[in-house]
C-alpha positions as CSV (number, residue, x, y, z in Angstrom):
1,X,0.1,8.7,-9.3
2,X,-0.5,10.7,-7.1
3,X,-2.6,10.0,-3.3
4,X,-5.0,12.7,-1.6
5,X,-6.7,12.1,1.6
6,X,-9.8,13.6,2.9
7,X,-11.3,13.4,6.4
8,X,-15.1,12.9,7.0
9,X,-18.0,12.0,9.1
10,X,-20.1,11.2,7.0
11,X,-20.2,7.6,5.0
12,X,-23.8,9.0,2.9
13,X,-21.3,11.7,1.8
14,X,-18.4,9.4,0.8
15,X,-20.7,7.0,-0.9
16,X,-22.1,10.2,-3.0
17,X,-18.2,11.2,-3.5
18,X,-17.2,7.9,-4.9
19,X,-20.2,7.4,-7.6
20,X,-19.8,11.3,-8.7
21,X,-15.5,10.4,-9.0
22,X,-16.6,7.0,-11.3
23,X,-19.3,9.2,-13.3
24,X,-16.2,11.3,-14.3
25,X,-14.2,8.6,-14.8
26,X,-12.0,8.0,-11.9
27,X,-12.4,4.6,-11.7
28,X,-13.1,2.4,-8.3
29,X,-9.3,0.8,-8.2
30,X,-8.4,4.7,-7.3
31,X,-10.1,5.5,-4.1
32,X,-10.4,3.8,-0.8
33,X,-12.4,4.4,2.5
34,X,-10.0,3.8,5.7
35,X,-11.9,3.7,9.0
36,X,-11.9,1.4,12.4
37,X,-16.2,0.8,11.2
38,X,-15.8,-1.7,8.6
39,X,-19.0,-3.3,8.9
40,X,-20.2,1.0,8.0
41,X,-17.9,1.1,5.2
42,X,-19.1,-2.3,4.3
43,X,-22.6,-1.6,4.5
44,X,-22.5,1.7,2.1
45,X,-20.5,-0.8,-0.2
46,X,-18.0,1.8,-0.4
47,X,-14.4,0.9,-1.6
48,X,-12.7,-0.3,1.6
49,X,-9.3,-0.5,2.5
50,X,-8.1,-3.9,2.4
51,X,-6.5,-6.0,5.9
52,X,-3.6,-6.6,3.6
53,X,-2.6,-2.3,3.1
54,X,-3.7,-1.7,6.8
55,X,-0.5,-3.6,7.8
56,X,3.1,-2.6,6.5
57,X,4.1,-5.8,5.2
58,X,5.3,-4.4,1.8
59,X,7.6,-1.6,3.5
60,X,8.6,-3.6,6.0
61,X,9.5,-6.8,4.0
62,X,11.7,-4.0,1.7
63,X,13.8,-3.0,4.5
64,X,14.3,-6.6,5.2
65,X,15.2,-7.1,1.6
66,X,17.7,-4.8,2.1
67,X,19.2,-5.6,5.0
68,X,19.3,-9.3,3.3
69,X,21.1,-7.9,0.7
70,X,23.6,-6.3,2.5
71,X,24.1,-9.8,4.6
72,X,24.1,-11.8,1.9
73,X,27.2,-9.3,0.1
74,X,29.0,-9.4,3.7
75,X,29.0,-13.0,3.9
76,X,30.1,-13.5,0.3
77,X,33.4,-10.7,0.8
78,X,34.3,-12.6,3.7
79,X,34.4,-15.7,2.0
80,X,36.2,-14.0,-1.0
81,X,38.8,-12.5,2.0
82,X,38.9,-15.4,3.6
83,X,39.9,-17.5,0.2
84,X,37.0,-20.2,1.6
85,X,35.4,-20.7,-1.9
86,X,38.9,-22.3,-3.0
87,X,37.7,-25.4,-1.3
88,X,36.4,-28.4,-3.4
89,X,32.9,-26.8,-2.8
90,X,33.7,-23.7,-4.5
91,X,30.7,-20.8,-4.0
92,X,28.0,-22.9,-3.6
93,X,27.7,-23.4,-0.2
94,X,28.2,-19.9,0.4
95,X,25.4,-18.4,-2.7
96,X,23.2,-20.6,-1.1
97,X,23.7,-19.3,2.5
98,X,23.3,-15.7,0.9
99,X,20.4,-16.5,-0.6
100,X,18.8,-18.1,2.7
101,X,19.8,-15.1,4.6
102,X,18.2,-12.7,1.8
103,X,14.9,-15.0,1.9
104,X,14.8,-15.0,5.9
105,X,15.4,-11.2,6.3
106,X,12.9,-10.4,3.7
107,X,10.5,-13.0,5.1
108,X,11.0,-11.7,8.7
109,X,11.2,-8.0,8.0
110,X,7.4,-8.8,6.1
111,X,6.0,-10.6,9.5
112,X,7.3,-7.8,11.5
113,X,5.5,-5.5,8.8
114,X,2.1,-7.2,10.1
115,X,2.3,-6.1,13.9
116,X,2.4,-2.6,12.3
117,X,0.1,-0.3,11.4
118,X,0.7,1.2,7.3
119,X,3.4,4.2,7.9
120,X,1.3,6.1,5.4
121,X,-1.7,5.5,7.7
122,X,-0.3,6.3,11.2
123,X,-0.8,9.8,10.8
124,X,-4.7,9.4,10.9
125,X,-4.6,6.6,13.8
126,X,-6.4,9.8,16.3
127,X,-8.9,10.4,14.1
128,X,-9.9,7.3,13.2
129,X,-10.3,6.7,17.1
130,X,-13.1,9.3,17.2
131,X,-15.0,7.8,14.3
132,X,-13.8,9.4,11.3
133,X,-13.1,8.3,8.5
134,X,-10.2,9.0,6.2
135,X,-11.2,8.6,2.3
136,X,-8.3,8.6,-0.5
137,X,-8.1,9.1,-4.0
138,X,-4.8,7.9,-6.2
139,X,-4.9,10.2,-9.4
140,X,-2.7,10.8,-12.5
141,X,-1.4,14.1,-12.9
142,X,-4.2,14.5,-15.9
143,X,-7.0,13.9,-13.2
144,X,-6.6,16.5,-10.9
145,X,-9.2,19.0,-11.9
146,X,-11.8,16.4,-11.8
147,X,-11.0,15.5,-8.4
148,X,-10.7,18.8,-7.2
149,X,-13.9,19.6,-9.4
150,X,-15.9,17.1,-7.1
151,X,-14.2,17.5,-4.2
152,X,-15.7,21.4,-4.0
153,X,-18.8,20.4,-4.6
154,X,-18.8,18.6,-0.9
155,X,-17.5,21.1,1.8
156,X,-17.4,18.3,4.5
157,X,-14.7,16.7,3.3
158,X,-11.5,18.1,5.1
159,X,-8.3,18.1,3.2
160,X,-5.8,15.7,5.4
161,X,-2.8,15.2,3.1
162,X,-1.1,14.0,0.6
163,X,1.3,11.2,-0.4
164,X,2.6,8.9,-3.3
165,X,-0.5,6.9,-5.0
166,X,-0.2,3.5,-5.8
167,X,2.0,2.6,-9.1
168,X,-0.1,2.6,-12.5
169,X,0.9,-0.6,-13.2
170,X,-1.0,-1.7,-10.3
171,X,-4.6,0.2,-10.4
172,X,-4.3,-1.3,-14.2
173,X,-3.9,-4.9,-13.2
174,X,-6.9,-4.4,-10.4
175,X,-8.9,-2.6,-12.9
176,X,-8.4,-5.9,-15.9
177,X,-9.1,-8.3,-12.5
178,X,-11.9,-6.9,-11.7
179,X,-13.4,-6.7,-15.4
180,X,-12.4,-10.4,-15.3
181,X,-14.2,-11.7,-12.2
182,X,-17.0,-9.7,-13.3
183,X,-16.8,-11.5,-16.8
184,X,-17.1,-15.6,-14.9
């Protein structure tokens, strides 16, 4: 999918944005209002932005991953070099200790990931200090002229960027939990 981002002003005009986007079947899962007024947002009952995506928990706990990964392999060729799994223990000691250094550098590369605003949200931090808001859309490839259809129909909205939308897979799953909860 693919992620646009629009600057505006105006919540009224968001709020008309989103309903025109679902009457042409862009459905809610795909678009999200980011802004420092959630208690606005809130109030126009406009698709917010979620504490959990402000942060960069998910980038952050992949780097982590990684470096766990690259830990964990270290620690196992050493004890390969070393000939230390020709002990009465064999590997286990040391697949276990790979494994809790893997957990621990994903865990702490995730809580570092929370003092941290979203990388893919930095870029707007200014504007957002002088009360804009920044609205984005996640759209296949086969919904881009209805996007861009509604989009000219409201001149206020200021083209701020692009980026990679949210997987498929994803917006799917929110779209069936959201037809469940709706369903109890």
């Amino acid at each position: 999918m693919n992620r646009h981002f629009y600057v505006s002003n105006d919540l009224d005009e968001l709020e008309t944005v989103e309903h025109e986007l679902e009457a042409s079947g862009i459905s809610a899962e795909q678009m999200h209002v980011l802004s420092d007024q959630d208690a606005k947002v809130e109030e126009h009952q406009l698709h917010d932005v979620t504490s959990f995506m402000k942060q960069d928990v998910v980038r952050s706990g992949e780097i982590g991953a990684a470096v766990g990964i690259a830990l964990a392999a270290v620690l196992l060729i050493i004890a390969w070099m070393l000939s230390w799994h020709e002990t009465a223990a064999g590997w286990l000691p040391f697949m276990f200790l790979a494994v809790v250094i893997f957990g621990f550098c994903t865990w702490e590369g995730g809580f570092f990931g929370f003092q941290e605003p979203n990388a893919q949200f930095r870029r707007f931090k200014k504007l957002l200090r002088h009360g804009k808001h920044i609205f984005f859309v996640d759209v296949e490839p086969d919904q881009e002229q209805t996007l861009n259809r509604v989009i000219r129909h409201h001149p206020h909205l200021k083209v701020a960027g692009y980026g990679y939308g949210s997987p498929h897979w994803l917006v799917a799953w929110q779209q069936k939990w959201h037809q469940f909860k709706r369903t109890i």
